[in-house]
Backbone as a chain_set.jsonl record, in Angstrom:
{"seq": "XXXXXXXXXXXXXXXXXXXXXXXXXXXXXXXXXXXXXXXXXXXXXXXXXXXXXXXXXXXXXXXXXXXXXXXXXXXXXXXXXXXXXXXXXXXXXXXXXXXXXXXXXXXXXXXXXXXXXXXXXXXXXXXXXXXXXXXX", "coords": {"N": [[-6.535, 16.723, 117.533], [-6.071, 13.949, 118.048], [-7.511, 12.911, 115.319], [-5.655, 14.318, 113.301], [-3.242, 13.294, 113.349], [-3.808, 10.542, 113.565], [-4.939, 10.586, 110.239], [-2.475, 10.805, 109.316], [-1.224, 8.853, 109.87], [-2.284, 6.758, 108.265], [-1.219, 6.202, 105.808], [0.504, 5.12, 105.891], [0.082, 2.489, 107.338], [-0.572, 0.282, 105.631], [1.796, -0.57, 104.581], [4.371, -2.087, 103.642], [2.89, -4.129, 102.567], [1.491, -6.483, 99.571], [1.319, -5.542, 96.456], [-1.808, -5.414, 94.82], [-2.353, -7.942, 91.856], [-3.237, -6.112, 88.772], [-5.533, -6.976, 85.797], [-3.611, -6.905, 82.592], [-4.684, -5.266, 80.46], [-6.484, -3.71, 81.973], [-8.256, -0.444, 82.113], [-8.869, 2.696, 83.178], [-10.704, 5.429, 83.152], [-11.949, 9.011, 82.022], [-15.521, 9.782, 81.647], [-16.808, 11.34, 80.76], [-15.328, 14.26, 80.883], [-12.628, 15.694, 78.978], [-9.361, 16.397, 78.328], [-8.225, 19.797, 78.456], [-10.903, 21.047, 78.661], [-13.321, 23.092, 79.155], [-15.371, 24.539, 81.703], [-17.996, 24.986, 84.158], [-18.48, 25.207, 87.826], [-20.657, 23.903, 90.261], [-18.415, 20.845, 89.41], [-19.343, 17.952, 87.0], [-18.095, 14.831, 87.439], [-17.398, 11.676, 85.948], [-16.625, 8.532, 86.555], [-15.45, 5.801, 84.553], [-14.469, 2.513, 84.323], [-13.077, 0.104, 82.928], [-12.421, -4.035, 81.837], [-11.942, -4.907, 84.886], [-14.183, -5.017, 87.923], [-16.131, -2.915, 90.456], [-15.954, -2.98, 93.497], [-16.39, -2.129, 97.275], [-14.375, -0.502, 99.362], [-11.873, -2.198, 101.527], [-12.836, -4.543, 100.899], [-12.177, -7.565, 99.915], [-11.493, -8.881, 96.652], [-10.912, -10.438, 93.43], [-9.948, -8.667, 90.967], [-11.109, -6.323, 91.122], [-11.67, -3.167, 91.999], [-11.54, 0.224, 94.141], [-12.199, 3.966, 93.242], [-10.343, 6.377, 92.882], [-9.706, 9.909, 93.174], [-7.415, 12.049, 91.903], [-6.723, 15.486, 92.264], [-5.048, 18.303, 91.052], [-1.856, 17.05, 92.001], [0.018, 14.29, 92.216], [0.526, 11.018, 92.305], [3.099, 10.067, 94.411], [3.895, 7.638, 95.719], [3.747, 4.206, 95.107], [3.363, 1.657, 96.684], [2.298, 2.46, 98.901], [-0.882, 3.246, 100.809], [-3.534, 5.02, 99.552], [-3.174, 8.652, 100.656], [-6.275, 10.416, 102.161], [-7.743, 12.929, 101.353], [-8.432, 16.961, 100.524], [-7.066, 16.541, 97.988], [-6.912, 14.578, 97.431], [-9.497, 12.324, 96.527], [-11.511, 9.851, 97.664], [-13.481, 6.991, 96.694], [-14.735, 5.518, 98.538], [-16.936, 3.534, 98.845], [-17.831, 2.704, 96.336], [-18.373, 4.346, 94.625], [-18.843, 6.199, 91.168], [-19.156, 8.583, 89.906], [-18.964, 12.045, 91.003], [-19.733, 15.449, 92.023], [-18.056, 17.89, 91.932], [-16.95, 21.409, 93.734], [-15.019, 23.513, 92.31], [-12.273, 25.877, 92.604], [-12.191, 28.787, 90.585], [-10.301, 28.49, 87.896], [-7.068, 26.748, 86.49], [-7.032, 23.258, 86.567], [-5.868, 20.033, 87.277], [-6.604, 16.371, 86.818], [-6.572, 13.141, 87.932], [-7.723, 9.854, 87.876], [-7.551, 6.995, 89.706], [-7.113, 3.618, 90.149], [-7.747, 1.717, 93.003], [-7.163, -0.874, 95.33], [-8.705, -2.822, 97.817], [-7.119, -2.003, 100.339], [-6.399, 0.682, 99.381], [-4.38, 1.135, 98.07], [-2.844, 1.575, 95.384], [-3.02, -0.569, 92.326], [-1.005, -3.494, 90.626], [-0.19, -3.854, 87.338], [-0.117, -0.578, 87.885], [-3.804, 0.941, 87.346], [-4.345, 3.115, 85.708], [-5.601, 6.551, 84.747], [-4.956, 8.995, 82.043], [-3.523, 11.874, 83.225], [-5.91, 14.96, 83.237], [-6.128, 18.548, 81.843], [-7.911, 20.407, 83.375], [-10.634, 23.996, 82.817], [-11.553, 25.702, 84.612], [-14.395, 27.847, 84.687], [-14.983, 31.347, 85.592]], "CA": [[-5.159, 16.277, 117.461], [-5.926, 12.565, 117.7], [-7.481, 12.899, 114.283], [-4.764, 14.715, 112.494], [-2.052, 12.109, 113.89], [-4.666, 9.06, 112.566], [-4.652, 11.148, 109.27], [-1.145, 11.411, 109.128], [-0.594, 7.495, 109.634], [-3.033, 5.745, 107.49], [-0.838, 6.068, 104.293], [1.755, 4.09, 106.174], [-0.613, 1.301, 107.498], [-0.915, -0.894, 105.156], [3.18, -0.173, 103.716], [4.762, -3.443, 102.962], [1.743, -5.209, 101.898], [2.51, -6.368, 98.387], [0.284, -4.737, 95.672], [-3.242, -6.484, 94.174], [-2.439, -7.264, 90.424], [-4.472, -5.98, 87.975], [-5.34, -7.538, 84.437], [-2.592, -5.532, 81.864], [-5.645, -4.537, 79.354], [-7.555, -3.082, 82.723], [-8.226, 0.508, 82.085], [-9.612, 3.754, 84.148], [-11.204, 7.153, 82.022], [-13.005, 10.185, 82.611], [-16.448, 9.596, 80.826], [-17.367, 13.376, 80.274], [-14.12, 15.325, 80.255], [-12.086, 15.953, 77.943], [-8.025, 17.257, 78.64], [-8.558, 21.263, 77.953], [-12.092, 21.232, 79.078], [-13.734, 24.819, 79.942], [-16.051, 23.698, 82.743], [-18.329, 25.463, 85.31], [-18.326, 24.555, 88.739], [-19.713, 22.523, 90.186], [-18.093, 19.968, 88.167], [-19.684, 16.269, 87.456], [-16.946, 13.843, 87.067], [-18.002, 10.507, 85.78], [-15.555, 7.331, 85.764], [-15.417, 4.796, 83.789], [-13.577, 1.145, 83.664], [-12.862, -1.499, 81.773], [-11.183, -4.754, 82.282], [-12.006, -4.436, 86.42], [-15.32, -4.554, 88.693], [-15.882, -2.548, 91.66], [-15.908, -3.164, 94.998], [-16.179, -1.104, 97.991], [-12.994, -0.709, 100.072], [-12.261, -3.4, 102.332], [-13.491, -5.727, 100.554], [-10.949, -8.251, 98.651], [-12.32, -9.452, 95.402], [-9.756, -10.8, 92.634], [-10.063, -8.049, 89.421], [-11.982, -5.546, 91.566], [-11.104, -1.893, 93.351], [-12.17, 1.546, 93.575], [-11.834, 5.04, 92.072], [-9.406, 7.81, 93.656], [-9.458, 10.834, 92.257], [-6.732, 13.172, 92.236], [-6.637, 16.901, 91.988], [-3.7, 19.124, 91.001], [-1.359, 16.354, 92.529], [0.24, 12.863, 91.894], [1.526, 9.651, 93.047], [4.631, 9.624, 94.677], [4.549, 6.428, 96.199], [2.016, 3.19, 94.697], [3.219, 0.711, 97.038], [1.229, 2.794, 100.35], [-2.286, 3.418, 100.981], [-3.415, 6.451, 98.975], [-4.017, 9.301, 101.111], [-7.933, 11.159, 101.343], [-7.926, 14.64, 101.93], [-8.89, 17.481, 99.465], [-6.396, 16.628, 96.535], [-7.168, 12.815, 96.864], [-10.672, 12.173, 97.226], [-11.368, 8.217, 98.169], [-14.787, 6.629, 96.851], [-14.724, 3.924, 98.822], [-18.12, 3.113, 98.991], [-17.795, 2.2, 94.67], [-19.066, 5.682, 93.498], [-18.551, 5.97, 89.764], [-19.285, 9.744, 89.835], [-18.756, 12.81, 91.521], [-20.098, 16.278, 91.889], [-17.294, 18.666, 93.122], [-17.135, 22.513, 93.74], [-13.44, 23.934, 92.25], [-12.435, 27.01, 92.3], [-11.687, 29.087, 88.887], [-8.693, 28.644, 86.911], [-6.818, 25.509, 86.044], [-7.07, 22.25, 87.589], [-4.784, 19.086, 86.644], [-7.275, 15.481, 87.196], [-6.184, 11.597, 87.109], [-8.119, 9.078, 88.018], [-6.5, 5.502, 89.871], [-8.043, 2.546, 91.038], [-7.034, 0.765, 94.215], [-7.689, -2.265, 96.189], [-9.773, -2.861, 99.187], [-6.422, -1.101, 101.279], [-6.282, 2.059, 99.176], [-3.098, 1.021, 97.42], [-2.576, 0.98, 93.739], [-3.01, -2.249, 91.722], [0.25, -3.657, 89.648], [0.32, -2.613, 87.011], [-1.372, 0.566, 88.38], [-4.697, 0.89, 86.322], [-4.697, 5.259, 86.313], [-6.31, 7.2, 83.649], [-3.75, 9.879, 81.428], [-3.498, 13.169, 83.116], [-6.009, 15.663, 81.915], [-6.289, 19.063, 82.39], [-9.862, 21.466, 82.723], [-10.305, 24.535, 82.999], [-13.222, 26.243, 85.325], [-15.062, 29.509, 84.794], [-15.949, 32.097, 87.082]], "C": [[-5.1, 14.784, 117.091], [-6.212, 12.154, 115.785], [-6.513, 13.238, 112.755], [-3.806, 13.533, 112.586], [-2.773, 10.941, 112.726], [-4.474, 9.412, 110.897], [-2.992, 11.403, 108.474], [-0.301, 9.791, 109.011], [-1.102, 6.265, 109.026], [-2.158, 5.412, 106.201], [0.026, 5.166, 104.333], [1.099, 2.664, 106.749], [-0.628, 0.066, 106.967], [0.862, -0.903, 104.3], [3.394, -1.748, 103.95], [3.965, -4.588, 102.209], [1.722, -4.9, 100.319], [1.189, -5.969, 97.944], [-0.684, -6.103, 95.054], [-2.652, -6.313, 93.083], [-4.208, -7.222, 90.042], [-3.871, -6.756, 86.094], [-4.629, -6.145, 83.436], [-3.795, -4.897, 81.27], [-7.123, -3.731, 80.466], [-7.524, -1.315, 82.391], [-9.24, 1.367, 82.796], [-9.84, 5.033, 83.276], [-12.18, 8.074, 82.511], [-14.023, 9.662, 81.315], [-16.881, 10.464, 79.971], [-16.555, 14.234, 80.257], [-13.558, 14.802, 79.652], [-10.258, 16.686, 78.019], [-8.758, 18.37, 77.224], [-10.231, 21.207, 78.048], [-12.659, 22.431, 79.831], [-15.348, 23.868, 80.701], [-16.917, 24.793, 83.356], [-18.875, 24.739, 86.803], [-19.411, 24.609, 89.579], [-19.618, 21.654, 89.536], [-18.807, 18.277, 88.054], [-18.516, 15.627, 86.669], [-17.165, 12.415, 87.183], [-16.835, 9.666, 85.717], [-15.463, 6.504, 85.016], [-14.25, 3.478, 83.599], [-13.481, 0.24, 83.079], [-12.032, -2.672, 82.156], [-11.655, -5.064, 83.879], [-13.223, -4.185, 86.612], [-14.804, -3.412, 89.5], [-16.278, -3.326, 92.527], [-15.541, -2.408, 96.196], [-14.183, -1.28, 98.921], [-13.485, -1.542, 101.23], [-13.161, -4.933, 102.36], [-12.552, -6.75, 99.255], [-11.733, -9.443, 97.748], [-11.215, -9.4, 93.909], [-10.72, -9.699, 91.124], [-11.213, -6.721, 90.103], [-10.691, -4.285, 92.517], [-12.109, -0.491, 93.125], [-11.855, 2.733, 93.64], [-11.217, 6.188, 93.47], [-9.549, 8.83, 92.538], [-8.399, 12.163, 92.687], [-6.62, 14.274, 91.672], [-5.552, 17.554, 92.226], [-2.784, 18.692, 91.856], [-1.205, 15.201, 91.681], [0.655, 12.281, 92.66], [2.343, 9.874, 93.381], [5.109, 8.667, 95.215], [3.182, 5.592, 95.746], [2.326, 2.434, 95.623], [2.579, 1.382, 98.77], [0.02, 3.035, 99.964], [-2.467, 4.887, 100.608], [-4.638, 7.123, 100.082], [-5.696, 9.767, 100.927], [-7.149, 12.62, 102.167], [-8.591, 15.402, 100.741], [-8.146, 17.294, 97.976], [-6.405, 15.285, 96.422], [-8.221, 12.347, 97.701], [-10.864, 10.238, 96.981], [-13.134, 8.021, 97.715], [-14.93, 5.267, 96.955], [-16.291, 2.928, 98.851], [-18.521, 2.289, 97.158], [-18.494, 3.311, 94.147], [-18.506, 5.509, 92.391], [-18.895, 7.301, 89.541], [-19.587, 11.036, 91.007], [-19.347, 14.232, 91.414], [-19.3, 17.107, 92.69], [-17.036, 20.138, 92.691], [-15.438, 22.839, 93.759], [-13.359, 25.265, 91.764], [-11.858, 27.508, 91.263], [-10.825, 28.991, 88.827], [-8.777, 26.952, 86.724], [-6.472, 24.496, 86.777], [-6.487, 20.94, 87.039], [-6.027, 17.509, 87.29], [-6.918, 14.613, 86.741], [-7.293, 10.877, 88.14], [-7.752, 7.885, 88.625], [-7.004, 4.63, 90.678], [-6.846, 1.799, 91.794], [-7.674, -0.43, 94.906], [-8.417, -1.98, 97.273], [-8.811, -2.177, 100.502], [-6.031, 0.316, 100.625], [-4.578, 2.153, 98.225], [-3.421, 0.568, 95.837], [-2.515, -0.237, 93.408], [-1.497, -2.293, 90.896], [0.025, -4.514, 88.688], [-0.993, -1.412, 87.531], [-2.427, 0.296, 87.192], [-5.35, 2.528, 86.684], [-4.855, 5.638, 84.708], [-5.009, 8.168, 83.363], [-3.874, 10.943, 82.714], [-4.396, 14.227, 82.323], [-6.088, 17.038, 83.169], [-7.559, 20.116, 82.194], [-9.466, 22.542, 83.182], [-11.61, 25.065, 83.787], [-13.415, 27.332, 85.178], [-15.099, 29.948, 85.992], [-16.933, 32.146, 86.92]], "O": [[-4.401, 14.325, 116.188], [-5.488, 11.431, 115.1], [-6.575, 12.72, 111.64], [-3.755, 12.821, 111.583], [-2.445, 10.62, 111.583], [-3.88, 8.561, 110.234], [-2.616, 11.982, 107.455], [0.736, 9.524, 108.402], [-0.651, 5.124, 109.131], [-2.403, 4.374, 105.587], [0.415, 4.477, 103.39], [1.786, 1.669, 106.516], [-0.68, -1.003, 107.576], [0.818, -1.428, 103.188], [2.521, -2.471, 104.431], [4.313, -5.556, 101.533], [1.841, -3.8, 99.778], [0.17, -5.976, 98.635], [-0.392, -7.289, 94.901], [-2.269, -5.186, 92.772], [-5.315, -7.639, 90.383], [-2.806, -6.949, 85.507], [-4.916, -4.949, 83.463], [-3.93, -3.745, 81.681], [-8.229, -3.352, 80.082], [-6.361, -0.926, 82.495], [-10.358, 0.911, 83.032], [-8.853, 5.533, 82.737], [-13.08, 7.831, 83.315], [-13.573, 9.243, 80.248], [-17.229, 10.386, 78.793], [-16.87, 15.219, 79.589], [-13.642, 13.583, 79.504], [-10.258, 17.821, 77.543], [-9.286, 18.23, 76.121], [-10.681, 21.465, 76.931], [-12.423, 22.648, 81.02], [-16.041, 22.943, 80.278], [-16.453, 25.867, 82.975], [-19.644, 23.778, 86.774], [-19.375, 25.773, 89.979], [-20.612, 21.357, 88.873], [-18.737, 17.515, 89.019], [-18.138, 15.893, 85.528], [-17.15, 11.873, 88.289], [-15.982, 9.966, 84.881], [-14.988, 7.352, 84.26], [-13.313, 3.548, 82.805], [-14.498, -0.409, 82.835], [-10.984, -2.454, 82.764], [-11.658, -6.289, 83.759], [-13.759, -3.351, 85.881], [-13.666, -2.945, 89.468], [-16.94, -4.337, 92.298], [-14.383, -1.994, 96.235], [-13.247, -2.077, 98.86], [-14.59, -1.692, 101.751], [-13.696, -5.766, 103.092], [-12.413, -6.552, 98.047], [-12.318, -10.478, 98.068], [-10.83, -8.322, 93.458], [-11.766, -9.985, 90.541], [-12.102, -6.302, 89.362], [-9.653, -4.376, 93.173], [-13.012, -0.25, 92.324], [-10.84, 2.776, 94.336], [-11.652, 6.542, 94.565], [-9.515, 8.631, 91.324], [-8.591, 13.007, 93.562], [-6.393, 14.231, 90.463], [-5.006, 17.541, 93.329], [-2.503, 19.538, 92.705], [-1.912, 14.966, 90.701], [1.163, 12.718, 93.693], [3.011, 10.08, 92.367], [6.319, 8.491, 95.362], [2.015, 5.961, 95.875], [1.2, 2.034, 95.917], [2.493, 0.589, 99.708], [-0.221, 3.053, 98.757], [-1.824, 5.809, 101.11], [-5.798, 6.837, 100.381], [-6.321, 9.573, 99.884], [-6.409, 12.982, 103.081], [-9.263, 14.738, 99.952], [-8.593, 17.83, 96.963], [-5.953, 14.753, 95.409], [-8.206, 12.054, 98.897], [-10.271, 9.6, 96.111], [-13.987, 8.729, 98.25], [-15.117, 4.32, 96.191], [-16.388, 1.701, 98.875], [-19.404, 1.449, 96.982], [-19.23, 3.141, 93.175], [-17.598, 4.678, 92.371], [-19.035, 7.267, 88.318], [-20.476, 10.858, 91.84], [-19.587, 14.324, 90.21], [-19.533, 17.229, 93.892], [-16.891, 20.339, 91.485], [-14.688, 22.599, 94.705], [-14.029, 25.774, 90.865], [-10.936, 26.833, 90.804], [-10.145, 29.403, 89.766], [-9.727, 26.169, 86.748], [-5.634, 24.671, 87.662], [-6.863, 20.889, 85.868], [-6.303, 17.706, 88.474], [-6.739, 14.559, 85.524], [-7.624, 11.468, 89.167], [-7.408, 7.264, 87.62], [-7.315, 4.874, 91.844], [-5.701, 1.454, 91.501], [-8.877, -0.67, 94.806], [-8.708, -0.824, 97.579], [-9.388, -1.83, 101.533], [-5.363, 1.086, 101.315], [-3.931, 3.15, 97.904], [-4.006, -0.394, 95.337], [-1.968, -1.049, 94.153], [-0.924, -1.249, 90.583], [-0.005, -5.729, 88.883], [-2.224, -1.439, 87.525], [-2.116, -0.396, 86.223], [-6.237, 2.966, 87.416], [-4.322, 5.093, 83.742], [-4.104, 8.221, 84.196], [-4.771, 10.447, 83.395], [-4.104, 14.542, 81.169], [-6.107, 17.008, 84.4], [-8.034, 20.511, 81.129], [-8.413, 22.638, 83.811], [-12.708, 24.686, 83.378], [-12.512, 28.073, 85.567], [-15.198, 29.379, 87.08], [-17.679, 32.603, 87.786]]}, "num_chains": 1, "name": "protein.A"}
């Protein structure tokens, strides 16, 4: 219970705290997909940025953050702390690639770098929308 609750109030934690900018020409990309990508699972999902270091979370460093990845989901709010769970995975540690098990059919993936509190940079720095597709 205590955990669900904690889970339930991290996104609001850090709420009024104003956003990290980022440089305008910073950009975020999948390295190895492709929007319309036939895939088998499990999937490696490489990032790639430009413009922007990393840095693990919790760690404040001017032109630095690191990689969220979201699955069949979006943003609905940049100025809170982006949830983790299964449709927004957190690599706070500065991973730059992923190895994740999805199940067949079609799966919607963006990419969005955040600051050392898990909150979007301004201007966000988020990769297009793509979408893959996974075998059985």
């Amino acid at each position: 219970m205590k955990l669900l609750l904690i889970s339930l109030l991290v996104p609001f934690a850090f709420a009024g705290t104003p956003r990290t900018p980022a440089p305008k020409d910073a950009k975020v990309y999948f390295i190895n997909l492709k929007n319309g990508a036939k895939v088998k699972s499990p999937v490696t999902i490489q990032f790639g940025l430009k413009g922007m270091g990393i840095a693990p979370a919790g760690m404040q460093k001017d032109n630095t953050g690191h990689h969220h990845l979201l699955i069949d989901t979006k943003l609905a709010n940049y100025d809170v702390s982006i949830p983790s769970d299964d449709q927004r995975k957190h690599f706070g540690a500065g991973q730059t690639e992923v190895s994740l098990s999805l199940a067949p059919g079609k799966h919607t993936l963006q990419l969005v770098l955040a600051d050392q509190n898990h909150i979007p940079h301004q201007p966000p720095v988020q990769s297009k929308v793509i979408t893959i597709y996974v075998k059985k």
